[in-house]
C-alpha positions as CSV (number, residue, x, y, z in Angstrom):
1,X,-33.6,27.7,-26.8
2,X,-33.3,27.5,-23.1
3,X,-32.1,24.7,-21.0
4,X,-34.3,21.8,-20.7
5,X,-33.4,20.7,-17.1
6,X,-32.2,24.3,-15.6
7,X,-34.7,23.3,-12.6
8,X,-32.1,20.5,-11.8
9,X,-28.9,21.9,-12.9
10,X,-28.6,25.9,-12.3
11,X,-31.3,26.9,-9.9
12,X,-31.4,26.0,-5.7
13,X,-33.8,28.7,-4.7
14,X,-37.0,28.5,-7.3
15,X,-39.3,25.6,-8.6
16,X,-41.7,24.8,-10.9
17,X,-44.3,26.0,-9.3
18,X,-42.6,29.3,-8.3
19,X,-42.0,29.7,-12.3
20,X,-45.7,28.6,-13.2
21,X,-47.2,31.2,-10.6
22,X,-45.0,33.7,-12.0
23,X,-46.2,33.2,-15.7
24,X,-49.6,33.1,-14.4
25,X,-49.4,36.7,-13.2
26,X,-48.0,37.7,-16.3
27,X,-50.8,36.4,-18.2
28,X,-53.1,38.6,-15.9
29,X,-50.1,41.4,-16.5
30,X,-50.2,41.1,-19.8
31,X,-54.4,41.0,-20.4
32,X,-54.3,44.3,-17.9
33,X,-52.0,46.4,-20.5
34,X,-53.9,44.7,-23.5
35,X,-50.3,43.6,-24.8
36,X,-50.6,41.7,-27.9
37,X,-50.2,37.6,-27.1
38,X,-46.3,37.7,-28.8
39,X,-45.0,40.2,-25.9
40,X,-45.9,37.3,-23.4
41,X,-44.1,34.1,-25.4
42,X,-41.2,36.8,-25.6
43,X,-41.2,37.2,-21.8
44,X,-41.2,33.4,-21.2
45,X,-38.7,32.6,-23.4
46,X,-36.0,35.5,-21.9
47,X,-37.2,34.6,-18.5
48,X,-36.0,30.6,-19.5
49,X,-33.1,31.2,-21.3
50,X,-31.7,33.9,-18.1
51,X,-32.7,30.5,-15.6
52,X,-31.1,28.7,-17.5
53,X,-27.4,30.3,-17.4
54,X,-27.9,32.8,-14.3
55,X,-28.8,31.2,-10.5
56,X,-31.5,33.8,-8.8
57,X,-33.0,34.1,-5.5
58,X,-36.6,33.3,-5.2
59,X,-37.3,36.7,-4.0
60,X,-36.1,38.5,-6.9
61,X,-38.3,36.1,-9.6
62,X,-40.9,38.1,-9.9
63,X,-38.3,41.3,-10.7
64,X,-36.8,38.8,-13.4
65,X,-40.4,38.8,-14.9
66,X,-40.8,42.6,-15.3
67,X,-38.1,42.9,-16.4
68,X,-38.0,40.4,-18.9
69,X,-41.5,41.7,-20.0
70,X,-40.7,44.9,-20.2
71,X,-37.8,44.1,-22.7
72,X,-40.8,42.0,-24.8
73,X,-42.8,45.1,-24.9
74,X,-40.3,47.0,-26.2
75,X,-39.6,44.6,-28.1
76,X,-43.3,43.9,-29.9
77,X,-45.5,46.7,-28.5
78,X,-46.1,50.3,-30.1
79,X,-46.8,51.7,-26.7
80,X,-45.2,49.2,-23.9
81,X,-45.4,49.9,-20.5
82,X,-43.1,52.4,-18.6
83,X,-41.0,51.2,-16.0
84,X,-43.1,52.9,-13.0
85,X,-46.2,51.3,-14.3
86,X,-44.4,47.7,-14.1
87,X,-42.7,48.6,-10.7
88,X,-46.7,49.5,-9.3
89,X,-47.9,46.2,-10.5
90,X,-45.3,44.2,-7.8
91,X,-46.9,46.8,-5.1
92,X,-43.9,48.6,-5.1
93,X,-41.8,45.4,-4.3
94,X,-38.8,46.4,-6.7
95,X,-37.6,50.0,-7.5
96,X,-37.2,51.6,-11.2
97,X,-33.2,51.4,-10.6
98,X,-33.6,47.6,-10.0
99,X,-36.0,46.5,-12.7
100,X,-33.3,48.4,-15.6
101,X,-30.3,46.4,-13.6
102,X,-32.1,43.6,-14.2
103,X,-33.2,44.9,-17.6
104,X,-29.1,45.2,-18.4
105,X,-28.7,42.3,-17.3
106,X,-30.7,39.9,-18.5
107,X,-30.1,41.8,-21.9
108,X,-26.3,40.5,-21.5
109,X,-26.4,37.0,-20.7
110,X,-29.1,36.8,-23.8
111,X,-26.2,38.1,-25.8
112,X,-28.9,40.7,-27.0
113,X,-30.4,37.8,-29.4
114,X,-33.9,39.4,-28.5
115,X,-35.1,37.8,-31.9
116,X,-36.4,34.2,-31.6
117,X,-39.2,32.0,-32.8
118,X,-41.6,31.1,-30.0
119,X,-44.3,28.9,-30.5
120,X,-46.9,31.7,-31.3
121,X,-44.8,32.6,-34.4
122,X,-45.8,29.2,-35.7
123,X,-49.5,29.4,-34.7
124,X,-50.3,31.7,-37.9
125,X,-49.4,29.4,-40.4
126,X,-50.4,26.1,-38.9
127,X,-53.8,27.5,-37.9
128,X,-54.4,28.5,-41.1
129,X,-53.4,25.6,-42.8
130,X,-55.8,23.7,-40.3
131,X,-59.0,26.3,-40.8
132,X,-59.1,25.0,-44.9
133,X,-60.6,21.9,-43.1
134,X,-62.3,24.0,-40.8
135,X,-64.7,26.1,-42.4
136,X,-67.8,26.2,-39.9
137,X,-65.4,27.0,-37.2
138,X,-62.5,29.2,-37.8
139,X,-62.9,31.6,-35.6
140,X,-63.5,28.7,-32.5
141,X,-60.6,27.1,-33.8
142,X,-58.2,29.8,-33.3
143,X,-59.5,30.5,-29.9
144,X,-58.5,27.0,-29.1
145,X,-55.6,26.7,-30.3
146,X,-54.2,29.9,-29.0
147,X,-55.9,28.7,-25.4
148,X,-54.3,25.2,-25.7
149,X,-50.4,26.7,-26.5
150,X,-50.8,29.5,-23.8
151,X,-51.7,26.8,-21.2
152,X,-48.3,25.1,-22.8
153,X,-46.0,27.8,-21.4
154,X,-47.1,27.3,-17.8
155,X,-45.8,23.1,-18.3
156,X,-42.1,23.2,-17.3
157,X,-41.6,19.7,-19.0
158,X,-42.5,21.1,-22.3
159,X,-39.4,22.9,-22.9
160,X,-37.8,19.8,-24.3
161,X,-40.1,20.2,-27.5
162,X,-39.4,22.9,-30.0
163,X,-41.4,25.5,-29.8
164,X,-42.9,24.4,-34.1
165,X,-43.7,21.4,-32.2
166,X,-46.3,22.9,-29.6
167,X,-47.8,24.8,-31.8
168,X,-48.2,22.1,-34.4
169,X,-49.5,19.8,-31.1
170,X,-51.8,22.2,-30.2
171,X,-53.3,22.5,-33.7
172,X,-53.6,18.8,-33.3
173,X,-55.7,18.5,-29.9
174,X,-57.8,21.5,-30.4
175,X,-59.0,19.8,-33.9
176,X,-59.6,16.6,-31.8
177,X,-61.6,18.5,-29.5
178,X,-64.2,20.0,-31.9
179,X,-64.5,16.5,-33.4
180,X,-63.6,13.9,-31.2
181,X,-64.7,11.1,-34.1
182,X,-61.9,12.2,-37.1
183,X,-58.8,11.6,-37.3
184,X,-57.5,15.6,-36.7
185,X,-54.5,14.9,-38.5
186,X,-54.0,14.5,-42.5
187,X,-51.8,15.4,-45.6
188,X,-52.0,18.5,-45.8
189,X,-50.6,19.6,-41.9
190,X,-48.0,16.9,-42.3
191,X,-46.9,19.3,-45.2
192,X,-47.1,22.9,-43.8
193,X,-46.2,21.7,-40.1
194,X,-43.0,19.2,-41.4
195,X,-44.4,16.7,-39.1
196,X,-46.5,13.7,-38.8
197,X,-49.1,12.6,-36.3
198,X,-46.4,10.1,-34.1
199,X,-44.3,13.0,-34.5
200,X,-46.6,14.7,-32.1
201,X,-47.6,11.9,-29.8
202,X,-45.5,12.9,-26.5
203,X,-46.3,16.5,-26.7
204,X,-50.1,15.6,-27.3
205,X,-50.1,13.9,-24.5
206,X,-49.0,16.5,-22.0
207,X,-51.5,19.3,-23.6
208,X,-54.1,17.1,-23.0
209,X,-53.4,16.3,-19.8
210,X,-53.1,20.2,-19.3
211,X,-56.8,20.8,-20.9
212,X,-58.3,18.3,-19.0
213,X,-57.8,18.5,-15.3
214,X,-55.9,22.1,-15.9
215,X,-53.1,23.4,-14.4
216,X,-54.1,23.9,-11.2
217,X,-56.4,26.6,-8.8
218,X,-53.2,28.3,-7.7
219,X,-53.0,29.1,-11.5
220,X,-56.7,30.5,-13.1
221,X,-55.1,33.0,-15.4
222,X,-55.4,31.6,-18.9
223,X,-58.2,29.3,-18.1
224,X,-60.4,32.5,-16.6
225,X,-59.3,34.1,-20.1
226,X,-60.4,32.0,-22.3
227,X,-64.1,31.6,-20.6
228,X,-64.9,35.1,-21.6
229,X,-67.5,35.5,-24.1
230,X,-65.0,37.2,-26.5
231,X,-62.7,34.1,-26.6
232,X,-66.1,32.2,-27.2
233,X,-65.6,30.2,-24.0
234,X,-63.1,27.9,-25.5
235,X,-61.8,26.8,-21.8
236,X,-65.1,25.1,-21.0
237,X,-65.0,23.1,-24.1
238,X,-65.5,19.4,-23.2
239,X,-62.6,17.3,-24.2
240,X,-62.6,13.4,-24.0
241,X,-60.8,11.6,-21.8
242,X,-58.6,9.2,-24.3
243,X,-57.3,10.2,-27.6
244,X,-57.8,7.2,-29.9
245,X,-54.1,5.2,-30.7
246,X,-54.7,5.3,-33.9
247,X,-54.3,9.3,-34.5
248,X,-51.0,8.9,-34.1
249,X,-50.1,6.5,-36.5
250,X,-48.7,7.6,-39.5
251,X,-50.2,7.8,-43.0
252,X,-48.7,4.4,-45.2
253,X,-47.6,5.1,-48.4
């Protein structure tokens, strides 16, 4: 897990907003090579992690995002990019021999632990679990949900929730979305996700904020995403402005 306050403790030279615009273009990155969702919560997560041991110069941020994609590629992809085709994308802003140094070098302060659960790996099962009550709209659902969680990694003050924790959020406000008048919560996702609805309040909270006035116009990547017809315009779903108190209260014996 990375730091959860490497903003304030190890970095001088980057902010927030430098690491949301970064992600941003990676999401644009990522839809341009048709990389499969996994190879961009890969890159986040070595990206974090490096931040939060290794001090960097703003001007070489965007290199640690290459290269920490390119390392997720290899990583997830059958075909990932080549290091030329990454070096293009920065207009020629880092050479090949600077991308693998940072490649090495990212590779050894992560100890090589390349294998970690992001929040994605959790979306499987949790959405699943959730489309049993979801028949008519499985499909909508998952577009959601997977629109809700990406928005999730460009939210610096989410790295204090575990990554289960997200996902499981997520699952919760998209469900409260498509039906704003049930509880989206029950039983049966306190059993599969290990956690209950006040569990989940704090991180609700945030997402929703996220969803409803969005991360900002400096950042249009996911949100431009997810209006395409194939992601059946899930990012212009209307969500309501309060989530009712009493979705969070646990289930009484």
């Amino acid at each position: 897990m990375p730091s959860t306050n490497f903003m304030e403790t190890t970095q001088t030279d980057i902010s927030t907003t430098m690491r949301a615009m970064l992600i941003d273009w990676l999401v644009e990155v990522t839809e341009g090579y048709r990389l499969v969702p996994e190879t961009l919560y890969l890159t986040v997560n070595y990206m974090d992690r490096y931040l939060s041991v290794k001090k960097i110069n703003r001007n070489r941020l965007q290199l640690l995002g290459v290269s920490c994609l390119l390392i997720a590629a290899k990583y997830e992809e059958i075909c990932p990019p080549q290091v030329e085709e990454l070096c293009y994308v920065t207009d020629g802003s880092y050479t090949k021999e600077e991308v693998l140094q940072m490649e090495a070098s990212v590779l050894s302060y992560l100890k090589f632990e390349m294998a970690v659960p992001t929040s994605k790996c959790f979306l499987r099962r949790f959405v699943h679990a959730a489309q049993v009550f979801d028949k008519g709209s499985t499909l909508h659902l998952e577009f959601l949900v997977n629109y809700i969680c990406e928005l999730s990694l460009l939210e610096y003050s989410l790295l204090c929730y575990l990554p289960s924790l997200v996902a499981a959020s997520s699952v919760f406000l998209a469900r409260f979305i498509l039906k704003p008048t049930k509880n989206p919560w029950n039983s049966s996702l306190s059993y599969y996700t290990r956690y209950t609805p006040s569990d989940l309040h704090g991180c609700v909270r945030v997402l929703h904020r996220l969803f409803c006035f969005g991360p900002g116009r400096n950042l249009p990547a996911i949100r431009e995403k997810y209006s395409q017809h194939k992601y059946r315009f899930v990012a212009k779903n209307y969500c309501p402005p309060t989530i009712p108190t009493e979705f969070f209260q646990d289930a009484t014996s």
